[in-house]
N, C-alpha and C positions, 0 to 999 in steps of 0.2 A: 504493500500500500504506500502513496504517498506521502512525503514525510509533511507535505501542507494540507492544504483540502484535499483531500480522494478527487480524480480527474476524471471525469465524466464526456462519452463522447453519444451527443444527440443529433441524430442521425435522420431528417424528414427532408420533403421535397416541398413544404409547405410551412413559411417562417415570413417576418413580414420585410418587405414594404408590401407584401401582397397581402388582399384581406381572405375572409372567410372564418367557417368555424375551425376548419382545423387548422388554420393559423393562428386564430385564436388561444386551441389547446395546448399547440406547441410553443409558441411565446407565454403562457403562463408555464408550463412545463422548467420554461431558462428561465425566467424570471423568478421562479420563488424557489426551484434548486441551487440557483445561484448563490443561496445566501450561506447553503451548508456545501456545495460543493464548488470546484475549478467546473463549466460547462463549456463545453467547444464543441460549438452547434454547424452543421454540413448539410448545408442545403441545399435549393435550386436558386439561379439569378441569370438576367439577363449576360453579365459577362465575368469573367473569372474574377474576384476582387478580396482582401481581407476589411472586416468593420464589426462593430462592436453592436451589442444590445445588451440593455443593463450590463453586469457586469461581466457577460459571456463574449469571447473571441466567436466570430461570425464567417465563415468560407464557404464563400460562392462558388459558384460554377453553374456551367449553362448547359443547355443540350444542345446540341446540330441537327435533332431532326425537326425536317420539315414541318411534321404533326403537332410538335410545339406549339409552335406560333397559333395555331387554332385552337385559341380557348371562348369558351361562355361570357358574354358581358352582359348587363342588364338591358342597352340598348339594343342589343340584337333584332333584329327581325324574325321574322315565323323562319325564311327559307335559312340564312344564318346560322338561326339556334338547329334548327333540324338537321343541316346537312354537317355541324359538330357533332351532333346526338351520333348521329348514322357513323361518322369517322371514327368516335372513341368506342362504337360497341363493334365495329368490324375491325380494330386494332386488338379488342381484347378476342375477338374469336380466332383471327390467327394466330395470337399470343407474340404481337409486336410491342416490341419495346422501344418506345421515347427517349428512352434515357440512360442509354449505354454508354453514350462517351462520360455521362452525369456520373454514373457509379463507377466507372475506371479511374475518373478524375478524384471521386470523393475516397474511394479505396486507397490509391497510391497518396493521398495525401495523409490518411490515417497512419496509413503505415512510415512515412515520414517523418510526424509530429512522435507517434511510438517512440521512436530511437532516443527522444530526448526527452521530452515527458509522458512518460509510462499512462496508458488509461487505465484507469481500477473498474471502469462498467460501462457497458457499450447500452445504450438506447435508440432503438430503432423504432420509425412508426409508419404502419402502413394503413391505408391506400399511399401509391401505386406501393405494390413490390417491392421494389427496387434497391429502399432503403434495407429492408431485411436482408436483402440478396447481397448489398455492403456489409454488413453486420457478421452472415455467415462465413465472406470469404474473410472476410479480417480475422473472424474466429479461427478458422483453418491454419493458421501461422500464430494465435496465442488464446488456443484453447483453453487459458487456465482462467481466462479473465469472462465477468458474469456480466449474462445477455437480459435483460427486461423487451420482451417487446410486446410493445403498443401497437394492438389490433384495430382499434377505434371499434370498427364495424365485423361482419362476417365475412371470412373469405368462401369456405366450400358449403358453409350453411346458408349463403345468400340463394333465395328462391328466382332472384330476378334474373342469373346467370345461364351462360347455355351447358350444355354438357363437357364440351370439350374445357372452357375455361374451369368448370367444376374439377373436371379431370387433373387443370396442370395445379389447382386449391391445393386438391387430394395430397399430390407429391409434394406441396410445397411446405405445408402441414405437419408430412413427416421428417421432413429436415428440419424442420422449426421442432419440433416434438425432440431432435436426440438433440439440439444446442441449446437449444433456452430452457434459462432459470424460472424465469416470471411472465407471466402475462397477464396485458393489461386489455379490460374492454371498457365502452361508455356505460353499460348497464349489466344488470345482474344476468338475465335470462341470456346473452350472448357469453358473458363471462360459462355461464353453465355449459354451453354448448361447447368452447375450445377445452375445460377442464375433460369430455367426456373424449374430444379430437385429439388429445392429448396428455397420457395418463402419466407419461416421464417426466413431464415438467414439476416442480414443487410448488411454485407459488401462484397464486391468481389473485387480483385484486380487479374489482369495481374501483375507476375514478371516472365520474360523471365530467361531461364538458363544465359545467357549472359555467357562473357569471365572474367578469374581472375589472369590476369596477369599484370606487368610494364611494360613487354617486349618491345626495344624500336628498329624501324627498320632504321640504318642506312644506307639508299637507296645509298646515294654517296659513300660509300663503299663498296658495293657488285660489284663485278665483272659479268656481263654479263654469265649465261650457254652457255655452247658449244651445248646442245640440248633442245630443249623447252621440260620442266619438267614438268609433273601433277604429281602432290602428294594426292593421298587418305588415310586418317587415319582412323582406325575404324573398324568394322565387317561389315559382309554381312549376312544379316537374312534373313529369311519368301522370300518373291517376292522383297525384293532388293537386288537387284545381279547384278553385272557389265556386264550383258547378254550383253545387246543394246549396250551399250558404247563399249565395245568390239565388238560389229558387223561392228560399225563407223567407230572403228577405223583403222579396217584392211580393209574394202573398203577407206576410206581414203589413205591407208599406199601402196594399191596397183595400186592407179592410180600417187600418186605422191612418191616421197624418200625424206621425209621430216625427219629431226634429232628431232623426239621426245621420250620420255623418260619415262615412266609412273612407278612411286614406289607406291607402295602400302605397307601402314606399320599397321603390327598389327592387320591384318586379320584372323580370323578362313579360315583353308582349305577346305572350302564348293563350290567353283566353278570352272570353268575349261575357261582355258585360250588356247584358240584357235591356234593350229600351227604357222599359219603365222604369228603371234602378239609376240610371246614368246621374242623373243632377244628385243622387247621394253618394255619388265615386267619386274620389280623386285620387289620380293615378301623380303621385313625388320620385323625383332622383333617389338613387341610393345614396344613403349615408354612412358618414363613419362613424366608429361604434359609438364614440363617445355622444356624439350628438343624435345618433340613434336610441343612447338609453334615455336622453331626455326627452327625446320627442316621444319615446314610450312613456316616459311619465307625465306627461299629457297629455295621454287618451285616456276614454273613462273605463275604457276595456280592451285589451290586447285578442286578436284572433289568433290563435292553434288551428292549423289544419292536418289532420294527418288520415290519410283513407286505410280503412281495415286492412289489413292481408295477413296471410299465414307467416309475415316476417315479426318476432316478438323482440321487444327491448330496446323501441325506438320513443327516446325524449324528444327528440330534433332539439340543435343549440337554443333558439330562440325562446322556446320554454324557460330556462333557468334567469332569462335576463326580463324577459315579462314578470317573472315573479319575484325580481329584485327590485323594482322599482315600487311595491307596495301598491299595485293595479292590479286587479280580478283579471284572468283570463275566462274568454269561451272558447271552449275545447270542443274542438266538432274533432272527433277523434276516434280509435279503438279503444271500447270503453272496457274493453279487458286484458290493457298492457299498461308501461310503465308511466306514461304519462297520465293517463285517469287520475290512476292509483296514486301519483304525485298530487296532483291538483284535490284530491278526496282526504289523501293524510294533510294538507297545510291548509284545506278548508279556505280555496283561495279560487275557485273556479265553478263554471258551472257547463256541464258537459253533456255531451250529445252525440249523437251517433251519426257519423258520418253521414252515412245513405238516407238517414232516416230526415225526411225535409217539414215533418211536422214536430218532431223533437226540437229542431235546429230554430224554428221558428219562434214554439214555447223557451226556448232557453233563450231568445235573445229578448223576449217581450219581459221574462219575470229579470231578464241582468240590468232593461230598460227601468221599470220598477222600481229595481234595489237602487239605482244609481238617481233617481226621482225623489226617494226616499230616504236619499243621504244614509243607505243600510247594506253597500257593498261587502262581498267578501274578498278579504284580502291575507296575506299568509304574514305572521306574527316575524319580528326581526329576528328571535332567534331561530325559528327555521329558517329563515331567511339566509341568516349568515353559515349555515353547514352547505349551502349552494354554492360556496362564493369558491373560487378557484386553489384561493391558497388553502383551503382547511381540504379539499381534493388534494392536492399535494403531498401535505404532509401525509398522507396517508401511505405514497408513494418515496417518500423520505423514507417510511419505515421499512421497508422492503429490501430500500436501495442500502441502508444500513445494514441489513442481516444479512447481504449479500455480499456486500465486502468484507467481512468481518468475519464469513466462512474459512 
């Protein structure tokens, strides 16, 4: 071990100037390990360069393939977003890789920094692959040093995949299975599923994405809206789409003329917003987070969309930061996965069944009501604060401690 901090090397393809949630994850990851450990984080970037975040050393590098350059924006158009959609699921069916010269680059760097400051644990976090696939060959030349990786999501338990990519999961799963120590998921019910994909490994920890802000709501200073406001932040992908909630909300809007308000910020142009409903939409630019969690704490209700399926253990980010802000969420949701069952334990939402457009309707009339009524539900500071990113961490502090110290 090292005779200063244990040297820690975090290993994603997604760390900022770029935003998202798993940028998110992985900047709060350096950021609050930084305080007990040396972190030297290995990323992706536009051109090869060294820079800092908080107090972690930063090493860029880029890709040369072509498929790079085509990512998702919010301004996108329908044909745009579609013919990326179509490029990154026919790269994952042949099993093309983006970022090979990325991981050669990130690998031979590793192994250079080694010579002179020793890593005591390597952290790798996937989606793409590719980080893991650093992580393994690095391990192959110093087997003796301990691997954590951060799964985020499912790799061969994902239902939305095709066979073949299941297939390369499968084998990727079991090289992950004879090297790693620990693994980490967003939620319980995925955590369960690599402990059963993987019975060699010893550790598994739940770190939720949670929220990484101070943000502080001064409720006796806000002034009351003139129209009860939903605020949704975010995209609409695959089968989540504001279909339903828009079906609600105009039978709702057409038996009563109630003053409500719905912004929608930061949305790809992928759905259609029904005639009658139009003068209660407003479609905003994307923001950044910081000014994304104040404009959430100016709506008088945050939207969650998430459509049912056979996939279990999905919060989505946005969840943890709607419910930092001390604002009620409606949950149009799977009312029998983790995010219900959040919103029901901190008694801060009010939820409704996806498909169901007469539930979605009554839950937005009785949120209308409570917020009429000055008699919202909103979730207590101290749940609040087991959301927050750094009490996730430490969590991962403890891990990363028994694992050096083997």
């Amino acid at each position: 071990m090292s005779q200063q901090k244990p040297h820690i090397a975090l290993i994603t393809t997604w760390f900022p100037p770029e935003n998202g949630v798993a940028v998110n994850r992985m900047s709060a990851f350096a950021k609050y390990l930084s305080t007990d450990f040396d972190v030297s984080v290995f990323t992706l970037g536009d051109t090869e360069r060294e820079d800092t975040f908080e107090s972690c050393k930063v090493y860029y590098f880029p890709s040369t393939s072509i498929l790079e350059k085509f990512k998702h924006k919010t301004t996108d158009g329908w044909f745009r977003h579609n013919f990326i959609s179509a490029l990154n699921i026919l790269s994952a069916f042949f099993g093309i890789s983006k970022l090979k010269k990325w991981q050669k680059s990130v690998l031979n760097k590793m192994i250079s920094i080694q010579k002179t400051n020793k890593f005591d644990l390597i952290l790798s976090s996937y989606s793409p692959i590719e980080p893991h696939l650093v992580a393994m060959n690095f391990l192959d030349k110093n087997p003796t040093i301990p691997w954590i990786a951060d799964m985020r999501d499912e790799m061969s338990c994902n239902p939305f995949i095709g066979s073949k990519e299941k297939d390369r999961f499968i084998e990727l799963e079991q090289k992950i299975n004879k090297k790693a120590n620990a693994i980490l998921s967003v939620s319980q019910p995925i955590v369960d599923d690599f402990k059963k994909l993987m019975p060699n490994v010893n550790y598994f920890e739940e770190i939720r994405n949670g929220f990484d802000h101070n943000f502080h709501v001064e409720k006796s200073n806000q002034e009351k809206n003139v129209a009860f406001n939903i605020g949704y932040f975010g995209s609409f992908y695959g089968i989540r789409k504001p279909d339903t909630f828009f079906e609600a909300l105009k039978n709702l809007l057409a038996k009563e003329n109630l003053p409500i308000s719905v912004k929608i910020v930061g949305a790809h142009a992928n759905f259609s917003i029904p005639n009658a409903i139009k003068e209660h939409i407003q479609l905003l630019p994307e923001l950044k987070y910081k000014d994304a969690i104040e404009s959430m704490s100016k709506m008088d209700i945050n939207l969650l969309i998430h459509p049912d399926t056979i996939q279990k253990g999905i919060y989505t980010g946005k969840l943890f930061d709607y419910i930092s802000v001390q604002k009620p969420v409606l949950g149009i949701v799977d009312k029998n996965d983790v995010a219900a069952k959040l919103l029901n334990d901190f008694n801060c939402g009010y939820i409704a069944d996806f498909k169901n457009i007469n539930e979605i309707e009554n839950c937005i009339l009785v949120a209308y009501n409570d917020w009429k009524n000055n008699s919202q539900r909103v979730a207590s500071q101290t749940n609040i604060q087991t959301l927050h990113r750094k009490e996730q961490v430490e969590k991962l502090k403890k891990i990363i401690y028994q694992l050096i110290s083997e």
